[in-house]
C-alpha positions, 0 to 999 in steps of 0.5 A, a space after each residue: 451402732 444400728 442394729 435391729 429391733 423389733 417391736 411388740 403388736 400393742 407398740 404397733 397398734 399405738 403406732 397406728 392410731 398416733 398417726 391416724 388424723 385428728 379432729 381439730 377444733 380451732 380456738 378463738 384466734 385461728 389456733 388448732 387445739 391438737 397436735 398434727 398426725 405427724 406430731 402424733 406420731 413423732 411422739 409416739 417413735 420417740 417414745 418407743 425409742 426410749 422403751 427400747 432403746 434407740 434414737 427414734 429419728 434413725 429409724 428406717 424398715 427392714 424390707 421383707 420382715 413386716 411392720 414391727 420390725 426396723 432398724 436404728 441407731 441404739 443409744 445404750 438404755 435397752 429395755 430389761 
């Protein structure tokens, strides 16, 4: 079921920065060292998702409500 959710500004900030791009430093064999800015950050939804309860690849902005907050599909396991 898809409700809304609204997150906390420190989840925000940590958003932000895991979408932010990184320094990539290639190993000997051509093969960057970090994660893509969008690895980052798909990282950083799910694990948001798993904080607050719901699946982080349904996601989708509530229009005029500002940054932290969104929609998606909750699996159940809210946070206490």
């Amino acid at each position: 079921m898809r409700k809304e959710f609204e997150m906390s500004e420190d989840d925000l900030k940590e958003l932000l920065k895991a979408c932010k791009p990184t320094p990539v430093m290639f190993l000997t064999g051509g093969t960057p060292m970090f994660d893509s800015p969008q690895e980052n950050a798909n990282r950083a939804w799910q694990m948001l998702g798993d904080k607050l309860g719901f699946d982080y690849m349904t996601v989708k902005p509530v229009s005029g409500k500002g940054q932290r907050f969104f929609t998606a599909e909750s699996t159940g396991k809210e946070a206490a």
